[in-house]
C-alpha positions in Angstrom: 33.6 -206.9 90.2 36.8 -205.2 89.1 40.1 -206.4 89.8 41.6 -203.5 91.6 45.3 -204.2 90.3 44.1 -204.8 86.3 41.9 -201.5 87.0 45.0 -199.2 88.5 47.0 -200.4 85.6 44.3 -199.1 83.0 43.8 -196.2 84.9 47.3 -195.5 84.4 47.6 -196.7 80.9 44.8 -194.0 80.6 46.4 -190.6 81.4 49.4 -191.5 79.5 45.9 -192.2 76.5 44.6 -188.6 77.2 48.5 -186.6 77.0 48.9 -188.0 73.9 45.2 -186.8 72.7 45.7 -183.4 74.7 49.0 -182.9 72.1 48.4 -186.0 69.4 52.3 -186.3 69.0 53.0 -189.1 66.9 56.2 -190.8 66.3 57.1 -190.6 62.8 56.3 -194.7 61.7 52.6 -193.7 63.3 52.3 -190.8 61.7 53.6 -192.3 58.1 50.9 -195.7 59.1 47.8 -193.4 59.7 48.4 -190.8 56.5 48.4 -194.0 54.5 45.4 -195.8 56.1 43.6 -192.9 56.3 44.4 -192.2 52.5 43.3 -195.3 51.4 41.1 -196.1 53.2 39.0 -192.8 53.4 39.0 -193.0 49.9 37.1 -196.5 50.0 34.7 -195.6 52.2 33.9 -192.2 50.3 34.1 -193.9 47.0 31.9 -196.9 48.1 29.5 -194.6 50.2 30.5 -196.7 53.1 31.0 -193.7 55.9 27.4 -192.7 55.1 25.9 -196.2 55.6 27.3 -195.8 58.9 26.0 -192.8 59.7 22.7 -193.4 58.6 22.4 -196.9 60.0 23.0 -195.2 63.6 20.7 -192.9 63.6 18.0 -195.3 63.1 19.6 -197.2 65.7 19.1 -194.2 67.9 15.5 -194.0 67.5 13.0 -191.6 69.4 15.6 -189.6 71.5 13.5 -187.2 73.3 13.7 -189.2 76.4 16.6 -190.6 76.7 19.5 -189.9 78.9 23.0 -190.3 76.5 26.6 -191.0 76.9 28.6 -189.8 74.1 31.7 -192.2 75.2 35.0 -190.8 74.1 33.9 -188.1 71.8 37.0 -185.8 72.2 35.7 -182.3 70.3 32.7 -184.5 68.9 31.6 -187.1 66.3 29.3 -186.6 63.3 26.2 -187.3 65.2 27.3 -185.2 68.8 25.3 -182.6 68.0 22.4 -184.4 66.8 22.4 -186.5 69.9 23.0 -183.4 72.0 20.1 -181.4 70.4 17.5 -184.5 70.5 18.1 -186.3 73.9 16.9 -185.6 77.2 20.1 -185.2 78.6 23.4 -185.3 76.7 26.8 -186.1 78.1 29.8 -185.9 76.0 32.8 -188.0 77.9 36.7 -187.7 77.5 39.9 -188.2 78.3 41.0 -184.8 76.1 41.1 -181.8 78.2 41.5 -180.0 74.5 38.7 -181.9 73.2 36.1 -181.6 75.7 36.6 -178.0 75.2 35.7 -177.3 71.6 32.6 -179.6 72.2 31.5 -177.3 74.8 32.3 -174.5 72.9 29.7 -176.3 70.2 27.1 -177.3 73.0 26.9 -174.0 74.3 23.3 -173.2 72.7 22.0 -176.7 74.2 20.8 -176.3 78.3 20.8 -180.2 78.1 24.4 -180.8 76.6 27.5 -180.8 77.7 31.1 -182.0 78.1 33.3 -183.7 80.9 37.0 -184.6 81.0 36.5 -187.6 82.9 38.0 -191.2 82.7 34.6 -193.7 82.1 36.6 -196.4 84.6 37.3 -193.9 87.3 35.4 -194.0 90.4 34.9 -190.6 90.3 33.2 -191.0 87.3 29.3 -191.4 88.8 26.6 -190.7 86.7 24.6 -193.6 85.3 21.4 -194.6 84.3 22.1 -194.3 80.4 19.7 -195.0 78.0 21.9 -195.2 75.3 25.9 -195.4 75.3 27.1 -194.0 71.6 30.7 -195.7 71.7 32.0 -194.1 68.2 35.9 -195.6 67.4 36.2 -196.0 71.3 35.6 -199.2 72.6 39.0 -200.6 71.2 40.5 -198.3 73.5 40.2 -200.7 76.2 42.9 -203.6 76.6 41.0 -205.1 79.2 37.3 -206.1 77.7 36.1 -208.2 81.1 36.6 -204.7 83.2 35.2 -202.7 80.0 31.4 -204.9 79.8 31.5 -204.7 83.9 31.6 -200.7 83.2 29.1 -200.5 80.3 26.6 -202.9 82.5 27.1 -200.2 85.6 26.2 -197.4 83.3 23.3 -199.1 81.4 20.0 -198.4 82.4 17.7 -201.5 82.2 17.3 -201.9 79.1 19.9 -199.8 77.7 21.8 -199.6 74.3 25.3 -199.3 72.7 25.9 -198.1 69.4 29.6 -199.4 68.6 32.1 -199.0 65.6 35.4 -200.2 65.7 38.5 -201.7 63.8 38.4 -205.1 63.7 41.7 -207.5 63.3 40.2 -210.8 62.1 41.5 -211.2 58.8 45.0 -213.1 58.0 46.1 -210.1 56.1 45.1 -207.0 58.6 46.3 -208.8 61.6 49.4 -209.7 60.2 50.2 -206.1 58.6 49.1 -204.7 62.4 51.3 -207.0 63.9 54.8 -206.2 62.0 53.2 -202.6 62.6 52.3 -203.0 66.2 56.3 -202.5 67.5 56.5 -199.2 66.2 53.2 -198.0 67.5 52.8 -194.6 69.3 49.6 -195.2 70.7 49.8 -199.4 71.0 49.1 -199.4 74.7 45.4 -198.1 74.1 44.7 -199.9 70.6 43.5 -203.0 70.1 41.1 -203.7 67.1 38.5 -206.6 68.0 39.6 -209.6 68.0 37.2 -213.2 67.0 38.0 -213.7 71.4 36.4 -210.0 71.9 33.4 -210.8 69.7 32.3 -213.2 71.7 32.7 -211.5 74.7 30.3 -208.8 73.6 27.8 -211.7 72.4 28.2 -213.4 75.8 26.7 -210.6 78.1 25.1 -208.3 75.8 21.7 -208.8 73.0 23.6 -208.3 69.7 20.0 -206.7 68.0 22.3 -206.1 64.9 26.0 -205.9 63.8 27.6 -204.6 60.1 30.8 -205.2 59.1 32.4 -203.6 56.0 35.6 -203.4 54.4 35.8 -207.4 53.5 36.2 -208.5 50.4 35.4 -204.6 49.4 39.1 -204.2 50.8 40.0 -205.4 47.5 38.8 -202.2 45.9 41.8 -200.6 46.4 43.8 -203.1 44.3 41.1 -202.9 41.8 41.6 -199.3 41.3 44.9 -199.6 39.8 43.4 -201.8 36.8 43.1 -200.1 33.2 39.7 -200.3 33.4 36.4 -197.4 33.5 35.8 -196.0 36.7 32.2 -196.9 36.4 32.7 -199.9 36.2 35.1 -200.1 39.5 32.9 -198.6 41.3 30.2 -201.0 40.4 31.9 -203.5 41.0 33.1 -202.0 44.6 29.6 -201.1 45.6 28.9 -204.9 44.7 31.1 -205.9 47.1 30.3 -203.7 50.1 26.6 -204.9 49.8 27.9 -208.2 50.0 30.1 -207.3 52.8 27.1 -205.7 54.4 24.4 -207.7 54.0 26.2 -210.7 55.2 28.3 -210.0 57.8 24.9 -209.8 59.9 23.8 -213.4 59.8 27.6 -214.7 59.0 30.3 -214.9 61.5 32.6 -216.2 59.1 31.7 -213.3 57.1 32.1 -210.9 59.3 35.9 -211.8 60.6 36.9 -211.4 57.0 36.1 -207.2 57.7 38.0 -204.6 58.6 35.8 -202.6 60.6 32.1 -203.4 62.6 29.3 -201.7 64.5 27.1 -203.2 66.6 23.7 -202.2 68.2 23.9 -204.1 72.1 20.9 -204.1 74.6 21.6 -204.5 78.3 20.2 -207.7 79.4 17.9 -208.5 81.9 18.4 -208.9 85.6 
């Protein structure tokens, strides 16, 4: 049951969350933070292949789509696998806060009688359908301060059985939450981040099957310090792919592991009644 005070207060937080999507104006601290993140770390995940893991790991995750009923949670104009989910499912429903968003995904749904795209707020009573077979929650999830209202949602949503396909930022390691936190004051869009926390984990493992969970970006992190040795590309990048395997492989069957990463996705089920 939702706590109707805690809910009005998201609710809130969340049309202030879809102005600043509908225009994206950034302070200039935010807009100096993400050209650097994304710089670096774009080129990590490029170098390392790591994007592509991602993507391909998901769409195994998906699995036989053809009868399934999907949420596309917090799309805005669409993801890399929108249109592949739209094309494939049984029905398709693309789901934002981003008036401006919703209506470029449209505009790319049009050929598909089964897809399409609502400017809707997931947490809103006015939000009604449910029944999803899958719930494809692509950078989105953080976007929720309050995680106990967030699981009661995803549970109402969920058909039995049901799946979520996650990937967020995390902010387990020493070093990422403290740079976040000196960042955190200067923040134009704090009051709708907040990277997973070791307290939010286990939440999610609490009332949902965990089938599977990857987390890169641990000690592969690193790479970016080892690109600035005097030393062969090929053999950074080696070594970098070394690590990212590790990071990988490991951060499925090690928690420990997997707080030391910068970014996860998980595969959920929907328990049992």
């Amino acid at each position: 049951m939702m706590d109707n005070s805690e809910l009005s207060r998201t609710l809130d937080t969340n049309k202030k969350q879809a102005e600043f999507y509908n225009t994206k104006k950034k302070n200039l601290p935010t807009r100096i933070w993400s050209s650097i993140r994304e710089k670096t770390l774009h080129g990590i995940r490029k170098d390392l292949n790591i994007q592509q893991d991602f993507h391909d790991l998901h769409k195994i995750w998906f699995g036989e789509l053809k009868g399934k009923k999907v949420l596309d949670l917090g799309c805005y104009a669409g993801n890399h696998h929108s249109r592949y989910l739209a094309e494939n499912s049984k029905q398709y429903l693309g789901l934002d806060l981003s008036k401006v968003g919703i209506d470029i995904l449209n505009k790319n749904l049009a050929h598909i009688p089964s897809g399409v795209g609502v400017v809707q707020d997931f947490l809103s009573e006015s939000f009604t359908e449910k029944d999803f077979d899958l719930i494809y929650a692509y950078g989105v999830l953080h976007h929720f301060e309050n995680i106990d209202l967030l699981i009661s949602k995803l549970n109402e949503k969920l058909a039995d059985k049901g799946q979520i396909i996650s990937y967020d930022p995390l902010q387990t390691s020493t070093p990422i939450w403290l740079i976040r936190k000196l960042y955190r004051p200067f923040q134009s869009d704090a009051a709708w981040e907040w990277p997973f926390s070791r307290k939010t984990l286990l939440k999610f493992d609490k009332h949902f099957d965990i089938l599977e969970k990857r987390g890169v970006l641990g000690h592969a992190k690193w790479f970016f310090i080892l690109n600035l040795l005097p030393i062969p590309q090929e053999k950074k990048l080696k070594i970098g792919k070394s690590l990212h395997k590790k990071d990988w492989e490991n951060s499925n069957t090690s928690m420990s592991h997997l707080f030391t990463c910068m970014q996860l996705t998980m595969h959920m089920q929907k328990r049992g009644s």
